[in-house]
Structure formats: C-alpha cells, structure tokens
C-alpha positions in Angstrom: 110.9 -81.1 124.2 111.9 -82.8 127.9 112.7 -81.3 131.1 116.0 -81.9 132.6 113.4 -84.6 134.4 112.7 -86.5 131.8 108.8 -85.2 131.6 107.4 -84.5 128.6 105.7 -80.9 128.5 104.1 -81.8 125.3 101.9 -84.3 127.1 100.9 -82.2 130.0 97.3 -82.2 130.1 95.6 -78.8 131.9 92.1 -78.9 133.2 90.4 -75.7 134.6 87.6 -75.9 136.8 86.9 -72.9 138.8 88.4 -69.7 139.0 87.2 -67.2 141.6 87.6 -63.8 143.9 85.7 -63.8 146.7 85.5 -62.3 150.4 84.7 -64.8 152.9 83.8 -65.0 156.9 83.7 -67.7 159.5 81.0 -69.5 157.7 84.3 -70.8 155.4 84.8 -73.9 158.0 85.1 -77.2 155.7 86.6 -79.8 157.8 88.3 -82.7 155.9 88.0 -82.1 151.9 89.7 -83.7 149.4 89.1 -81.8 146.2 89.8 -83.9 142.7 91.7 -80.8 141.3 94.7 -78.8 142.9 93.8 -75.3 144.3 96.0 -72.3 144.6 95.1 -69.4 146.5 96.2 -66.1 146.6 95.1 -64.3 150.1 94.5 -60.5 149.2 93.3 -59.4 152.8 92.9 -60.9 156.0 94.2 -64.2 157.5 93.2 -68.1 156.3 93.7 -71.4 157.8 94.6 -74.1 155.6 95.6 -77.6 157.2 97.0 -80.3 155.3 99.8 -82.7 155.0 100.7 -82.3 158.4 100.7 -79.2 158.8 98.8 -75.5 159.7 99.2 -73.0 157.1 98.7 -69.7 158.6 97.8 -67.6 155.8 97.8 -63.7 155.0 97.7 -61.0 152.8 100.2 -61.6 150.0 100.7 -65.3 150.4 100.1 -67.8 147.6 99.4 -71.1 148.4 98.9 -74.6 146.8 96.7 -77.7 148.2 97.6 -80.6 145.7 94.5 -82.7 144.6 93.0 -85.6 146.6 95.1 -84.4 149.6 92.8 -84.0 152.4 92.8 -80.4 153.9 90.7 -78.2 156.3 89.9 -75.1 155.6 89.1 -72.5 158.3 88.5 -68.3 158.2 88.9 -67.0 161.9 87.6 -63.6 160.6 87.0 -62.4 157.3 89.7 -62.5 154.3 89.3 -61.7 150.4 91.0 -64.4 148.4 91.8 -65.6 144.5 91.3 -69.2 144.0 91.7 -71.6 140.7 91.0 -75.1 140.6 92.6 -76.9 137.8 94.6 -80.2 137.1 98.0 -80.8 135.4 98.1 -84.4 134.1 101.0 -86.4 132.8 100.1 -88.7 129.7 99.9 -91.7 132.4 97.3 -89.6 133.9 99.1 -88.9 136.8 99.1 -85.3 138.4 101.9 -83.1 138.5 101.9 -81.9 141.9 101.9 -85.8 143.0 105.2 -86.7 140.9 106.8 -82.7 142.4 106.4 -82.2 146.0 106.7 -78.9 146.2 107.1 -75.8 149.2 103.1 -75.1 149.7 103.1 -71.3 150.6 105.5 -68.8 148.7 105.3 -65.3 148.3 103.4 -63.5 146.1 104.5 -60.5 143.3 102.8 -57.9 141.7 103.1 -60.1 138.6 100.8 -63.1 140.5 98.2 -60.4 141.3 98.1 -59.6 137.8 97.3 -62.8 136.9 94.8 -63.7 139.1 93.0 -60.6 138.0 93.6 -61.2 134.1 92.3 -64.1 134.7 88.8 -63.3 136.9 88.8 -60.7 134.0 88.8 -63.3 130.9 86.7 -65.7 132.6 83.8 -64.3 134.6 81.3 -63.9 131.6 81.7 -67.2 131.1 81.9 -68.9 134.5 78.7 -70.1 136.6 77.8 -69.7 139.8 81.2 -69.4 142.5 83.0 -69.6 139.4 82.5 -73.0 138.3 83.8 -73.9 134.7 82.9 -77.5 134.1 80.3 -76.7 131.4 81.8 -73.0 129.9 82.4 -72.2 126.9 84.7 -70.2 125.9 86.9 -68.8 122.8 89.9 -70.2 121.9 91.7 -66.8 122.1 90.4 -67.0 125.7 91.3 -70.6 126.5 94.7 -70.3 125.1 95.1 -67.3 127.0 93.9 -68.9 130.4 96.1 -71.7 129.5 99.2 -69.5 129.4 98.2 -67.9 132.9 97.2 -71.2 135.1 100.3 -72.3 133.7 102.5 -69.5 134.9 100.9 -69.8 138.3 101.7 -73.6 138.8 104.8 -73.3 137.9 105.8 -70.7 140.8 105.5 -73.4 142.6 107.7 -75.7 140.7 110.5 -73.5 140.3 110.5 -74.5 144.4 110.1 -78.3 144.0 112.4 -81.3 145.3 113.7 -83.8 142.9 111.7 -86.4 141.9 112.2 -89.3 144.3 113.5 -93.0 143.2 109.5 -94.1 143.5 108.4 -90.7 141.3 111.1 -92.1 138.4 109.6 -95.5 138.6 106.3 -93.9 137.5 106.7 -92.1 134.7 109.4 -94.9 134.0 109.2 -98.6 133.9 105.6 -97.9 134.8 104.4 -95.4 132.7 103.1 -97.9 130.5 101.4 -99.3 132.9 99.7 -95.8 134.5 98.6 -95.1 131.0 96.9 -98.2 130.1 95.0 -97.9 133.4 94.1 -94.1 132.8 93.0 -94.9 129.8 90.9 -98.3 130.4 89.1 -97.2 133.8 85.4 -97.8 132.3 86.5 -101.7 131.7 88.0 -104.5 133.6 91.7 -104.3 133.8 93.6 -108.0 134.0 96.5 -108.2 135.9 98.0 -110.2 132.9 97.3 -107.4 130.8 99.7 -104.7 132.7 102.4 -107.8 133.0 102.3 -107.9 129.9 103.0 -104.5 129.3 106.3 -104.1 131.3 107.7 -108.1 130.2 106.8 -109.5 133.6 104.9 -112.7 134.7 102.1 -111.4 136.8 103.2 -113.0 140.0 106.8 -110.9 139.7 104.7 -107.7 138.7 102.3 -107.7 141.2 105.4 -107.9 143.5 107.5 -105.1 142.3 104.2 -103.1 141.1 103.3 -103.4 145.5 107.0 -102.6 146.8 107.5 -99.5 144.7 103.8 -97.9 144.7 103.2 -99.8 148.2 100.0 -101.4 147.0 99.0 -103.8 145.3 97.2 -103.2 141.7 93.9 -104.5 142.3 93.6 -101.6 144.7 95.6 -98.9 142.7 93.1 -99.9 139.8 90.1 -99.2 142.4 91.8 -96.0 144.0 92.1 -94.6 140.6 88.4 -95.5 139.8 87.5 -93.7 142.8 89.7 -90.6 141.9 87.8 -90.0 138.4 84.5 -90.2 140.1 85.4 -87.5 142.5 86.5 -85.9 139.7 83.0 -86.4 137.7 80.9 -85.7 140.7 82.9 -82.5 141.3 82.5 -81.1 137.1 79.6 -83.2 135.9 75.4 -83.2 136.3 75.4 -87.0 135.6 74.4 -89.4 138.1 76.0 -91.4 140.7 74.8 -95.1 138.4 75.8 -93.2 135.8 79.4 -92.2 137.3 79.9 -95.6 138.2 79.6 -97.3 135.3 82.1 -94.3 133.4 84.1 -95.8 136.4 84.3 -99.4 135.1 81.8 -100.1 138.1 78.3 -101.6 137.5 77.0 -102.1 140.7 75.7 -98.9 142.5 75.9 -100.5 146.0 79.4 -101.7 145.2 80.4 -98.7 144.0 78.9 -96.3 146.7 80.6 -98.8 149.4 84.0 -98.7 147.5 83.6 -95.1 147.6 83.0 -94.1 151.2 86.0 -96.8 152.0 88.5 -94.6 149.9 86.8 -91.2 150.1 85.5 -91.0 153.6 82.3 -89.7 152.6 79.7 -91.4 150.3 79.2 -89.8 146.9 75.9 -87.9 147.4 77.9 -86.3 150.2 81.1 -85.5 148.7 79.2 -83.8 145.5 77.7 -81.6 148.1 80.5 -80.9 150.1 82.6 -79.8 146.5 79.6 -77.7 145.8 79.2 -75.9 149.3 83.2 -75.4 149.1 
C-alpha cells in the first residue's frame, strides 16, 4: 500500500529507544543536543522550555510536542514539570527519517486518547526498560512489541496528520534518489565510489555529483560522511561498544580521523556526546 505521497508504509522502519514518565526540576538544563532519535513529549504538569529550529517552545500541561532527530535543541525546566517522553525512529527504506522528508507543526494539543497512550505504554514497557527508560538492549514479547509498535505509531502520526507537503527537494529523495539513499544506508561500513551511485541513477559521475549537490545542497563525499556520523550517534546513543569499534561499523578505520570528523559534524567529540545522551 502507498500514501497519497508516494511512501511506502510497508517499508517504514520503527526503532524504540526510550520510553519514560518522569518529574523533573531546574537541574533539566541541556544546552545544544542533538539526539539520533526523534522525541515527543507530553507535558503532564508544569511548564518546559524546548528551543529548536528557531524557535522557543513554551511548553505546559497538556501540550505534546515533537523534536525531530539530529535537530539541535535546548532543553530548559524553569521550575519543576512531570513529563512522558519516547525516543524512537521512523526510517524510510533509503534510511531516511520521516520527520526529515514531513516538516511538521511541533507542538499540538493533547487528548485524553494521547494520555492513554503514553500510560499504556510506560505500562507495557517498564519491566523491561533499564535505567531512565532506556530500551537499546530490552527484551521483550512479541505481543508487547507489536503492541508498542501500534502505539509509537499512533503518536507520530498526530503529528503528521498536521504536516506540509513534501517539498520539490523531499520528492527528489525518495525519487530519482532513492536508489541512491539506499545504497548508501546500506553500505556505510565500506567505501562508497562515486561511480557506484552514478551508476545507480544512469549518470556520469561528473553530471551526478552536480545535480546530487544542487538538490541535497552538498556534495556526496560529505553526505556519505554526514550519514557516517549520524549512525555513530546513533550507536553511541543505544550501544556499549566502543568508539574504534563504532568507527569502523561506520566505514571509518582511523580513530583520530574519525573522532576529528565527528566533533566537525557533531560539535562535541564522541566520548562527550555519549555522555551528554546519557545524562539527558
């Protein structure tokens, strides 16, 4: 089945990594994070500060709110509040995220019915959930997972019953370049020739390369390099290996070059950022 979009929902791919209902004070200041997996809140009591794309998001009781992944945010309690969270990603088969192809209104409203969810959820997954409701390494039954599925699904797409139509540059990549995205999504741990991606979409390097830079407005070598970047952030945030050990999932066997590469993309270097997803 397709969307009136052209996605395929079949090939949506749903990631869950923490899940979460907590009461939290001033000491829930983190400046400048850019979290590998969307988050969407749901403020129960009390007020939140959430700043990101531009913008201060004055949040309170009742308000749901989405932060995208690997958008960079603040986040800021001038009191106390009680909130739900869920950290998850919604993946394309070209490994692109949802919420990047759907921009999307970033604080809505919430029912009764979103309440219910959060705590159905908390409910199913708290015996199985670490510590602050991590879920990189639970296990859980399949009742459960399809159940949690269902819910994380209902929740994301509040938000894209309230998103804009896809823009000419969102077409072109799950379009002409969908090939493209995929073969790079799925080849991240090894070198990636230019002539290999031409090849996919019929084009001499030199005129891909071109046309790759003026609709994603850069050039591959450094979307190749972003998106290596992007699944170790994504590794540091839901695995125990180490950095070498990231790096080379990454396609990247130099640990210097890699740490360097990193802080230029991330802002932070990767023993930092692990802590700062950790602390969050």
């Amino acid at each position: 089945m397709k969307t009136s979009d052209q996605l395929h929902i079949e090939s949506l791919r749903l990631s869950l990594f923490e899940t979460g209902h907590s009461r939290l004070s001033r000491e829930w200041n983190y400046p400048r994070v850019s979290s590998p997996f969307s988050r969407i809140f749901l403020i129960e009591e009390g007020e939140a500060v959430i700043r990101h794309s531009g913008r201060e998001h004055q949040l309170q009781a009742g308000d749901l709110h989405l932060v995208p992944c690997y958008v960079t945010a603040d986040y800021f309690c001038p009191e106390s509040h009680i909130q739900y969270f869920v950290g998850f990603t919604l993946r394309t088969e070209t490994g692109t995220d949802l919420f990047s192809l759907r921009s999307c209104k970033p604080t809505l409203k919430a029912s009764a019915h979103h309440v219910h969810l959060f705590q159905r959820l908390i409910k199913l997954l708290e015996p199985h959930a670490e510590a602050f409701g991590r879920l990189a390494h639970a296990e859980v039954p399949l009742a459960v997972n399809i159940e949690v599925r269902g819910i994380v699904l209902q929740l994301a797409s509040t938000f894209l019953h309230n998103s804009h139509k896809p823009t000419l540059q969102e077409q072109e990549l799950e379009g002409r370049f969908a090939p493209v995205l995929q073969y790079i999504d799925e080849n991240l741990r090894r070198d990636i020739p230019l002539e290999t991606l031409a090849d996919l979409t019929g084009l001499t390097p030199t005129y891909f390369s071109d046309l790759f830079s003026r609709i994603l407005n850069v050039r591959p070598v450094e979307f190749i390099n972003r998106k290596r970047i992007e699944r170790a952030q994504l590794m540091l945030g839901s695995t125990d290996l180490t950095i070498q050990e990231i790096a080379a999932e990454c396609g990247i066997h130099s640990s210097a070059y890699f740490s360097r590469l990193f802080s230029k993309i991330a802002g932070v270097s990767p023993r930092s950022y692990r802590k700062m997803l950790r602390d969050l």
